[in-house]
C-alpha positions as CSV (number, residue, x, y, z in Angstrom):
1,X,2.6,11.9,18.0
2,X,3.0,10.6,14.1
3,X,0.8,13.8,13.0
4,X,1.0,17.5,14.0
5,X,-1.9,19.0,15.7
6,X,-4.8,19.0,13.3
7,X,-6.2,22.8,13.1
8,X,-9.4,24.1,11.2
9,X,-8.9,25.2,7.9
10,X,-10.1,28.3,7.0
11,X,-10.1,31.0,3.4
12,X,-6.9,28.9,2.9
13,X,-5.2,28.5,6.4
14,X,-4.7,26.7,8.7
15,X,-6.6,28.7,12.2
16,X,-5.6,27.5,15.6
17,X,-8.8,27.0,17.7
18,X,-9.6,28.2,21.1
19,X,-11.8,25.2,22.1
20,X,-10.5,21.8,23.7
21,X,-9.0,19.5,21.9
22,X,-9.4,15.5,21.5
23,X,-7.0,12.5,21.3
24,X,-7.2,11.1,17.5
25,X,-6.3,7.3,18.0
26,X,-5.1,4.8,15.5
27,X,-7.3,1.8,16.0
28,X,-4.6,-0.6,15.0
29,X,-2.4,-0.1,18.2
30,X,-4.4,1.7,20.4
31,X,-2.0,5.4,20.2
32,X,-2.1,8.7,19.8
33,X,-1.6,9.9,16.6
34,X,-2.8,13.6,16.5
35,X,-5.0,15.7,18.5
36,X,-7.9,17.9,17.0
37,X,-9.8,21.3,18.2
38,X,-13.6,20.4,18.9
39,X,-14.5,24.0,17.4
40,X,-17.5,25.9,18.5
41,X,-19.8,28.8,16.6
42,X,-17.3,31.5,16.9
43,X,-15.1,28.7,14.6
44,X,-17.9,28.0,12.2
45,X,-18.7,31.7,11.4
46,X,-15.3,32.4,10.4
47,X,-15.5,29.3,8.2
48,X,-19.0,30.5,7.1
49,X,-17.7,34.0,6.2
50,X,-14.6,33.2,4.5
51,X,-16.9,31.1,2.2
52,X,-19.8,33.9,1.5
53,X,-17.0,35.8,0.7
54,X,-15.2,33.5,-1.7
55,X,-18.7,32.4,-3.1
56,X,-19.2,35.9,-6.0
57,X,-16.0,34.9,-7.8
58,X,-15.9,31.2,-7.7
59,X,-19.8,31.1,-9.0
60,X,-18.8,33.8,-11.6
61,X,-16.4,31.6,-13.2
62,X,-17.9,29.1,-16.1
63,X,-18.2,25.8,-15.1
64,X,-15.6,24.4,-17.5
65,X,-13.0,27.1,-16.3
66,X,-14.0,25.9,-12.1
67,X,-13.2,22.1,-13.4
68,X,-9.9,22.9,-14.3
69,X,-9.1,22.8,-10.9
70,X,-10.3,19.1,-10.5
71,X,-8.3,17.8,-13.3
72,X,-5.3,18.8,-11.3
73,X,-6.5,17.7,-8.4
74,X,-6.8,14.4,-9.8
75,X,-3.3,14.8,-10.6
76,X,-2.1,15.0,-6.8
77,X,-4.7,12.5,-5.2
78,X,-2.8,10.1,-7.4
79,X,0.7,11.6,-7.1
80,X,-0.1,10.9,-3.2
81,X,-1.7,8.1,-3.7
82,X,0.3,5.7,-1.1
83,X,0.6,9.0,1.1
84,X,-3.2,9.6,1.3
85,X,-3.4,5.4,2.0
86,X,-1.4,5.4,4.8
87,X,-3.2,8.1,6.5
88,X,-6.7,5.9,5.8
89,X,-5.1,2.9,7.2
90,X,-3.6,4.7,10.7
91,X,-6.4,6.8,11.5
92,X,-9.0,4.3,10.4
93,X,-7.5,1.2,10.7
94,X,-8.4,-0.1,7.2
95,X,-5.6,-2.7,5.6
96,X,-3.1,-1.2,3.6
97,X,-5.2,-2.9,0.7
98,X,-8.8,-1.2,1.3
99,X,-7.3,1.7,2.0
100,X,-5.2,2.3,-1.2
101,X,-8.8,1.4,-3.0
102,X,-10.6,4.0,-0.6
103,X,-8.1,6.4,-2.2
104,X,-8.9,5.2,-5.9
105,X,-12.7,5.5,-5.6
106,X,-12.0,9.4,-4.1
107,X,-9.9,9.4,-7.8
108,X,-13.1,8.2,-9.8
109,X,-15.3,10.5,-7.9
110,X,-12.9,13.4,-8.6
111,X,-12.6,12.4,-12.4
112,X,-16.7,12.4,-12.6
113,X,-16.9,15.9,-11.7
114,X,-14.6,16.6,-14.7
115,X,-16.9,15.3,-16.9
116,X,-19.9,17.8,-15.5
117,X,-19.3,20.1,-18.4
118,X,-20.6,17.5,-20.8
119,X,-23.7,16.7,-18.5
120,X,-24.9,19.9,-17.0
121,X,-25.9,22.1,-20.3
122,X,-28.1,24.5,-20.4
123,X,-31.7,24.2,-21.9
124,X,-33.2,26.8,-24.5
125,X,-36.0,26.8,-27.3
126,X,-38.0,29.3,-29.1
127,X,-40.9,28.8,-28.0
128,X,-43.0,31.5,-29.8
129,X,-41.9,33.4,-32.8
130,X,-39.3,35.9,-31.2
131,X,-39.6,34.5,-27.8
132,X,-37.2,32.4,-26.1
133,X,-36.8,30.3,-22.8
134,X,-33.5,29.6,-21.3
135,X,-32.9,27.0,-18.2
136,X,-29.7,27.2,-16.3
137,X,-28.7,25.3,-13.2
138,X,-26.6,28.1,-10.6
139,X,-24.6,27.0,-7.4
140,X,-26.9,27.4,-4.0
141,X,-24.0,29.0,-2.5
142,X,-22.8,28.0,0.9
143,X,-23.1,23.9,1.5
144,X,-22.0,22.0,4.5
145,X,-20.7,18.3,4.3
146,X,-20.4,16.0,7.6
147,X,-19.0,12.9,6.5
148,X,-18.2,9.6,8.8
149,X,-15.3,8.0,10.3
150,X,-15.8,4.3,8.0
151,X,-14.9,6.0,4.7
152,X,-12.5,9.3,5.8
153,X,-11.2,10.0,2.4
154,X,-13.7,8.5,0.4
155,X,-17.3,9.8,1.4
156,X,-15.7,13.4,1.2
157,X,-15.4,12.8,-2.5
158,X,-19.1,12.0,-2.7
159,X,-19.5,15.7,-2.1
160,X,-16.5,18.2,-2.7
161,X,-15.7,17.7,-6.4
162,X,-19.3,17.6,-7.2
163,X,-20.2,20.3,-4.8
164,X,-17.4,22.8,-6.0
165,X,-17.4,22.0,-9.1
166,X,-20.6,23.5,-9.5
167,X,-20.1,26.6,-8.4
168,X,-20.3,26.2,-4.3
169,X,-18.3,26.9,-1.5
170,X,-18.0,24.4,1.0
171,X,-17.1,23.5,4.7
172,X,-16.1,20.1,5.7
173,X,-17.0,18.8,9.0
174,X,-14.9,15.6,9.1
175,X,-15.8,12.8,11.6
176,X,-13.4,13.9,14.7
177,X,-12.5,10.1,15.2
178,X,-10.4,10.5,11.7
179,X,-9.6,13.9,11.2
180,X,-6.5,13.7,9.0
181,X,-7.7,13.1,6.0
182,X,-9.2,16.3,5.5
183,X,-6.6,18.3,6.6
184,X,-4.1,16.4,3.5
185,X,-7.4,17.3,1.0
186,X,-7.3,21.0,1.5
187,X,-3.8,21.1,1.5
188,X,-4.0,19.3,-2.2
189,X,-6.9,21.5,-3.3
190,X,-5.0,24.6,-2.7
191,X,-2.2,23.3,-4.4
192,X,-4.4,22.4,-7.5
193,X,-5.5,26.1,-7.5
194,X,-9.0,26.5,-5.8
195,X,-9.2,29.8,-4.3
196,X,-9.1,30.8,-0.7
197,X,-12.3,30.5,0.9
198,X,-13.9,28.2,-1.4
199,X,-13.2,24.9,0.5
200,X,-12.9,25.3,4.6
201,X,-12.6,22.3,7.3
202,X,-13.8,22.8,10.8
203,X,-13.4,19.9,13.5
204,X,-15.4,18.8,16.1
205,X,-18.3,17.0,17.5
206,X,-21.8,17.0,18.5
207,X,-22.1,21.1,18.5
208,X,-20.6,21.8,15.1
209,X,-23.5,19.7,13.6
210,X,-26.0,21.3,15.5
211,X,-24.1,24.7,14.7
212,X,-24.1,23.6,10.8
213,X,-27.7,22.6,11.0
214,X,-29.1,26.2,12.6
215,X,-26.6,28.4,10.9
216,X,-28.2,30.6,8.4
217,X,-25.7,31.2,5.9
218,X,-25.4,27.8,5.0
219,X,-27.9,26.7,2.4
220,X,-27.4,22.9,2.2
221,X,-26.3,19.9,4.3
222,X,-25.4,16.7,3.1
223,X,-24.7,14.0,6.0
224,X,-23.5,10.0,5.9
225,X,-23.7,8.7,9.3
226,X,-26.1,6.2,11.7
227,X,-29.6,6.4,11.2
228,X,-30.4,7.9,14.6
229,X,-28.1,11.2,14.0
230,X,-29.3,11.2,10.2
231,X,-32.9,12.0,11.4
232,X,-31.6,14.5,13.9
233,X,-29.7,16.5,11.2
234,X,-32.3,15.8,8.4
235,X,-35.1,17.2,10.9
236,X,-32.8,20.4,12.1
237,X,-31.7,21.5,9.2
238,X,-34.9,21.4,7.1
239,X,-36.5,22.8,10.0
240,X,-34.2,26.2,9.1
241,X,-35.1,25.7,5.6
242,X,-32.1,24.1,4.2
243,X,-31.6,21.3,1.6
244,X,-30.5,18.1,3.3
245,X,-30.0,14.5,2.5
246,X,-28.9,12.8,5.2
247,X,-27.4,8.7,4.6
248,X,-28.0,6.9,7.7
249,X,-27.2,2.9,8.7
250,X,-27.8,-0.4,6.8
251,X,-29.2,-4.0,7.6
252,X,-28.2,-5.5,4.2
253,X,-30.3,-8.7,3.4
254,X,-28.2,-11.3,0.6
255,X,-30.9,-13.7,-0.2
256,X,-28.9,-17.4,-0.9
257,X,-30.7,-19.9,-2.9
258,X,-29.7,-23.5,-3.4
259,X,-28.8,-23.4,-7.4
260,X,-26.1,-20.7,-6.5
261,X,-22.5,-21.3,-7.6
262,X,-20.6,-22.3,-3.9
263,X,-17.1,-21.0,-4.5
264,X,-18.6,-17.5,-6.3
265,X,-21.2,-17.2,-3.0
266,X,-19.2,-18.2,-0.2
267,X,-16.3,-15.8,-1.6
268,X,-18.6,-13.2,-2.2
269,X,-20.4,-13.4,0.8
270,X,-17.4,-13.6,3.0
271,X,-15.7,-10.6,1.7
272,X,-19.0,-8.4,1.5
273,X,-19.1,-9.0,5.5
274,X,-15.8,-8.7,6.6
275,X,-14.7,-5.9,4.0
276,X,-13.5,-2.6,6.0
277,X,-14.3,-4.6,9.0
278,X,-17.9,-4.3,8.1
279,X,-17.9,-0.9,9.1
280,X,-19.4,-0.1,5.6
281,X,-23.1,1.4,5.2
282,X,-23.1,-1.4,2.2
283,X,-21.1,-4.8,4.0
284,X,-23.7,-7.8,3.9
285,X,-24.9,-8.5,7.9
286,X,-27.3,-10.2,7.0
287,X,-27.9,-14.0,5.2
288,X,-31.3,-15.2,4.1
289,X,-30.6,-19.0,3.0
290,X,-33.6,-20.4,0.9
291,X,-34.2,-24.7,1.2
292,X,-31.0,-26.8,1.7
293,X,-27.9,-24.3,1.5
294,X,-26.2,-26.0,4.2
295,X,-23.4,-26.9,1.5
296,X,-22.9,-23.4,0.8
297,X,-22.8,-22.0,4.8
298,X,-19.7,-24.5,5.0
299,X,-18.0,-23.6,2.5
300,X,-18.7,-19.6,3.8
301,X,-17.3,-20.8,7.3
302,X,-14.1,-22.1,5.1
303,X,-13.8,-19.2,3.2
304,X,-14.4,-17.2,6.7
305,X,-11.6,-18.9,8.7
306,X,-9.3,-17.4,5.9
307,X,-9.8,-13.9,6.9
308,X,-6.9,-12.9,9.3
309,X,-7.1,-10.2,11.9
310,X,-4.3,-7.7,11.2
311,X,-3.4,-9.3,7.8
312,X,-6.4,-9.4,5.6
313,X,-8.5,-7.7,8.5
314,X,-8.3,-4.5,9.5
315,X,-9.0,-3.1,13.0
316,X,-12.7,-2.0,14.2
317,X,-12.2,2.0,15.3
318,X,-12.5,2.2,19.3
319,X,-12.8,-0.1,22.1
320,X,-16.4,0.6,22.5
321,X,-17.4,-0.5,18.8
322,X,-15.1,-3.8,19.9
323,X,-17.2,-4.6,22.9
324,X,-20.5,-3.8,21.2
325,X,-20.2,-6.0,18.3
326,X,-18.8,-8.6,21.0
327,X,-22.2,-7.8,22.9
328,X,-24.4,-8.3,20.1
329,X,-22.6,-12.0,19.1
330,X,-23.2,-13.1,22.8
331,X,-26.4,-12.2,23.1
332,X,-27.4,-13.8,19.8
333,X,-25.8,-16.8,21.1
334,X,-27.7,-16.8,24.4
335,X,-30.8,-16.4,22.9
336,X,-30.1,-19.8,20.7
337,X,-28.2,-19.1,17.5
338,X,-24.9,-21.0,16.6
339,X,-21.7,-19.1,16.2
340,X,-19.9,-21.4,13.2
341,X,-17.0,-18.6,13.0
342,X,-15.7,-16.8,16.5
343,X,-14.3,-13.7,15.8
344,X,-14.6,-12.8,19.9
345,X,-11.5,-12.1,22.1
346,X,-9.4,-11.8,18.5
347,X,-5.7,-10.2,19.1
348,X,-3.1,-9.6,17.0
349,X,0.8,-10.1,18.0
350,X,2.5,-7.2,18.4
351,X,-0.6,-4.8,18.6
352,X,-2.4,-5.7,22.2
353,X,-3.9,-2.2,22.0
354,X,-5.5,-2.6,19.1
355,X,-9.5,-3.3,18.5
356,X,-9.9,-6.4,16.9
357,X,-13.1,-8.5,15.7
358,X,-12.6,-11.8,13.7
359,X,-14.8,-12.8,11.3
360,X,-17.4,-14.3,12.9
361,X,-20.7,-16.3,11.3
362,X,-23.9,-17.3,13.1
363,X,-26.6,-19.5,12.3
364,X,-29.8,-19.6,12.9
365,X,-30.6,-16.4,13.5
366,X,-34.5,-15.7,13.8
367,X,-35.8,-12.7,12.1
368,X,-36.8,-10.9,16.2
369,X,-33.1,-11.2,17.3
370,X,-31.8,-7.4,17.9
371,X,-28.2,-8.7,15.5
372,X,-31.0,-9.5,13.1
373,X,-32.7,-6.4,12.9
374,X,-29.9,-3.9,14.2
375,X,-26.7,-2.5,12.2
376,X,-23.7,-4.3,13.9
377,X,-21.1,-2.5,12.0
378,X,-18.2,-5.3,12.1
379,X,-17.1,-8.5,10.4
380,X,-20.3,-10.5,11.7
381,X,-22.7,-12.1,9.3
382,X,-26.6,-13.3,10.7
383,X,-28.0,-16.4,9.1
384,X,-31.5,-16.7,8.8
385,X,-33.3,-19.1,7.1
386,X,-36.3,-19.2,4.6
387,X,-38.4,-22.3,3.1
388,X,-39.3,-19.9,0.3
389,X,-38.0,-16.9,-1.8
390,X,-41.5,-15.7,-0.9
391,X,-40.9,-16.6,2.6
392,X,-37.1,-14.7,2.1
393,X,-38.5,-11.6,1.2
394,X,-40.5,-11.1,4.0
395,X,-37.8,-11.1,5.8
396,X,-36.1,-8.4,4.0
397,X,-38.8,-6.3,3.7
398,X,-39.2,-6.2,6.8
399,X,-36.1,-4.1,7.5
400,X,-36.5,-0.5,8.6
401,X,-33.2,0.0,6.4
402,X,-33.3,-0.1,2.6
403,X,-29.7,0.6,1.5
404,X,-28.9,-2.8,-0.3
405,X,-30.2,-6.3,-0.5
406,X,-28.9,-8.8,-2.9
407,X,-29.3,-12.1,-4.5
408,X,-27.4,-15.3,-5.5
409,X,-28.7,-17.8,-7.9
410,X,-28.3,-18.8,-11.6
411,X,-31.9,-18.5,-12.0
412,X,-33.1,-15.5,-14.1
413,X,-36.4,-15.5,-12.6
414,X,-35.4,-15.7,-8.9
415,X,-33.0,-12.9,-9.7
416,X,-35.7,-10.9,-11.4
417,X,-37.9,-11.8,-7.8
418,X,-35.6,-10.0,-5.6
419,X,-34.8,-7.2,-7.9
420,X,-38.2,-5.9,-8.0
421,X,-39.7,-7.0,-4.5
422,X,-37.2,-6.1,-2.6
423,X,-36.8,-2.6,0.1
424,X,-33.8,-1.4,-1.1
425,X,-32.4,1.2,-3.0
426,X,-29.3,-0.8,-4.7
427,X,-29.6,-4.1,-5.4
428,X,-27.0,-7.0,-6.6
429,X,-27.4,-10.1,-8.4
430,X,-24.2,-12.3,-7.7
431,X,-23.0,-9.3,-6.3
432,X,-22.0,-9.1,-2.3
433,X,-21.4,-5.3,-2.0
434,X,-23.5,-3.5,-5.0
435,X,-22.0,-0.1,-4.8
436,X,-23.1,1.4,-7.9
437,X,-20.2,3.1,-10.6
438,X,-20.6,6.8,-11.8
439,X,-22.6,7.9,-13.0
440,X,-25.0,6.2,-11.0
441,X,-25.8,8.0,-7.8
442,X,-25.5,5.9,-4.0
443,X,-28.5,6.3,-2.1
444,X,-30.8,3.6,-0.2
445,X,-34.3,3.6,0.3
446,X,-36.1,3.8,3.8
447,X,-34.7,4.5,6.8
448,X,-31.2,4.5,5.1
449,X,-31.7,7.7,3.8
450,X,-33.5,10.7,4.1
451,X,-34.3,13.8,1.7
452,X,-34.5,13.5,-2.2
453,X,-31.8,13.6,-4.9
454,X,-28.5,12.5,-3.8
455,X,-25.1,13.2,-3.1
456,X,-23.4,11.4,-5.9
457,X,-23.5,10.6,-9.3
458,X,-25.4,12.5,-12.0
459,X,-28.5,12.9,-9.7
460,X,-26.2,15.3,-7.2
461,X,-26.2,17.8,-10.0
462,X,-30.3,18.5,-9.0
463,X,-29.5,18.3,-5.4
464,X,-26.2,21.0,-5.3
465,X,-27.9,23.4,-8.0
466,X,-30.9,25.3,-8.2
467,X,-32.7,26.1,-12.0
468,X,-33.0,29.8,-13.4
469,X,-35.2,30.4,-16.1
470,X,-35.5,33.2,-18.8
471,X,-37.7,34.2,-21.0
472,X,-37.0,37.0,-23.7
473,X,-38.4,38.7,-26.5
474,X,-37.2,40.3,-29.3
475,X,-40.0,40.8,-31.6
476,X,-41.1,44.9,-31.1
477,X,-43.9,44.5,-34.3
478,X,-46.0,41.5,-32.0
479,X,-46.7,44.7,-29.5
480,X,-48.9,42.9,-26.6
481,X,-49.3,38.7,-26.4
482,X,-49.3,36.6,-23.7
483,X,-45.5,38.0,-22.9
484,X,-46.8,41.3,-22.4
């Protein structure tokens, strides 16, 4: 195998497991590439108690001295930069490409939580002669991350830096289908001086969630996943009276109307589908053209036939996901839409084990179909089409989800339409994947997410704090007032 055994990571080792162990597979070619431990309770508590342990000193510490540790942290996730790529691309399947920009965003995240310092101050004001109050935000203590298998180095970020930055300890639950990434992160952590303890990783699958969720030492969960599981975790865990937010699945809606530019559209549009394979919470699986666009669906399809499965396209991750999307096409196709672009049956020389899905387009989608309303997750975009922006966003509000919609046009007042009708949390004009920058926070409305505050961005800093206040009095002469 290309990777040693991957082991739980625990107050800063690396802990063999006594549970059974799972084939990691690179989705490019089909192999093995590591195995991992699907770890158990007994696994958790260790993790749990190396971290309550850690917890006294790392909160102690000021929050200027804890970031430190991020700015050299920074450091390494650069130094490793193709490293940490690499590892993306052959337990994810990514391009060499989208993974080395993966690694980049997990860098701006990282340099984000250096700048908490200047954001997270505290508040105080005399508020009677002699008397003061005082607001300061303190670390919850224990937090759990489970993160996905689309994003392995990448929607970590969203959490650690953030997380133990402000004072937290934290254990990693990594999505078992791409575990390697987060055994390289702890390694770099410790190496840019975090503490034993303060950072753990436990693998494994549907029982270390469940463990994560129940377990009472742990005082938050943060989780990106499907929308099914996200419910399940956002229901268990506030049901034991922890935090949560809990990111599930996507249907993202791009509303096409005929004034838009071709070349920026069909680009746009094209890449926002087929980017990471569409196996990103934020790709573009859905098309709403508005009145005669036909010129600008042909010039997608063009733009389409230039996306290459295993040059500019990466791999889907398993077999299964293959032969679902596959599904989801024929059936779309059965029940009367045209496929334009055929991404089924794609292979790649050289790589016959690998799980490949073309770019694929289809048109004429109506707004019942289950590839209309359902999260695909690969390089296949829907079209549906609309008479009327009205008529258009009816179809987009209709969508359980409400991560991202979008809109292309050179009209100000279409764009200004779909910016405030529509369902969805982020929103892009001209824009095919609107992911917004730090300090803006990532978070969809709907069934795309569930739980307040976020993850990311400034408004994590409510969600992975809690407030103290204090009130004091140093007047002796005012005897008894409304202090007393």
């Amino acid at each position: 195998m290309k990777y040693p055994d991957v082991q739980n990571y625990i107050n800063g080792k690396f802990e063999p497991s006594n549970a059974s162990r799972m084939d990691v597979i690179c989705p490019t070619d089909g192999t093995i590439i590591s195995t991992l431990p699907m770890s158990g309770k007994t696994d958790l508590d260790k993790a749990v108690q190396a971290a309550e342990a850690a917890f006294p000193a790392w909160s102690a510490k000021t929050l200027k001295e804890r970031v430190q540790v991020f700015y050299k942290y920074r450091q390494l996730l650069d130094q490793h930069r193709e490293e940490l790529s690499t590892i993306v691309m052959e337990e994810n399947g990514k391009t060499m490409g989208e993974s080395v920009a993966e690694v980049d965003k997990s860098i701006e995240l990282t340099e984000f939580a250096c700048s908490l310092p200047q954001m997270v101050q505290g508040e105080i004001m005399e508020v009677s002669r002699g008397v003061e109050c005082r607001v300061d935000r303190k670390p919850l203590g224990v937090v759990a991350s489970i993160s996905p298998f689309n994003f392995p180095n990448m929607v970590p970020h969203w959490t650690l830096p953030n997380a133990l930055a402000l004072g937290n300890c934290v254990i990693l639950k990594p999505s078992e289908i791409v575990p390697i990434s987060a055994t390289r992160m702890a390694e770099l952590l410790k190496e840019a001086g975090l503490p034993d303890g303060v950072f753990n990783v436990v693998n494994g699958g549907r029982e270390i969630v469940e463990e994560i969720c129940d377990h009472p030492g742990i005082k938050a969960v943060s989780f990106v996943g499907s929308t099914k599981i996200a419910k399940v975790v956002y229901k268990r865990a506030c049901s034991n009276l922890k935090r949560c937010v809990a990111l599930g699945g996507a249907k993202n809606h791009l509303i096409v109307l005929p004034d838009a530019n071709v070349e920026m559209t069909a680009s746009n549009v094209a890449a926002s589908m087929s980017g990471c394979a569409g196996q990103r919470c934020m790709a573009s699986s859905a098309m709403v053209g508005v009145g005669k666009v036909d010129h600008i669906i042909e010039k997608l399809c063009e733009e389409a036939r230039k996306i290459i499965p295993g040059e500019n396209l990466g791999s889907v991750i398993s077999q299964a996901a293959k032969e679902r999307i596959e599904r989801y096409i024929t059936e779309a196709e059965q029940a009367g839409a045209k496929v334009l672009v055929d991404g089924r049956n794609a292979t790649v020389a050289g790589k016959d084990g690998g799980f490949y899905v073309g770019p694929t387009v289809i048109d004429f989608v109506s707004p019942d179909m289950a590839i209309a309303k359902e999260e695909v997750f690969g390089p296949v975009i829907s079209i549906m089409r609309a008479k009327t922006l009205d008529e258009a966003m009816k179809i987009e509000n209709s969508s359980n989800y409400g991560n991202a919609a979008g809109v292309f046009t050179q009209s100000g007042g279409w764009a200004r339409e779909v910016m405030e009708k529509a369902s969805a949390g982020m929103i892009g004009v001209n824009i095919g994947v609107p992911v917004p920058r730090e300090p803006f926070s990532f978070g969809g409305w709907n069934e795309s997410k569930f739980g307040t505050s976020d993850i990311t961005g400034k408004s994590s800093i409510e969600f992975w704090t809690q407030l103290k206040k204090t009130s004091t009095k140093w007047n002796p002469e005012a005897q008894i007032n409304w202090m007393s």
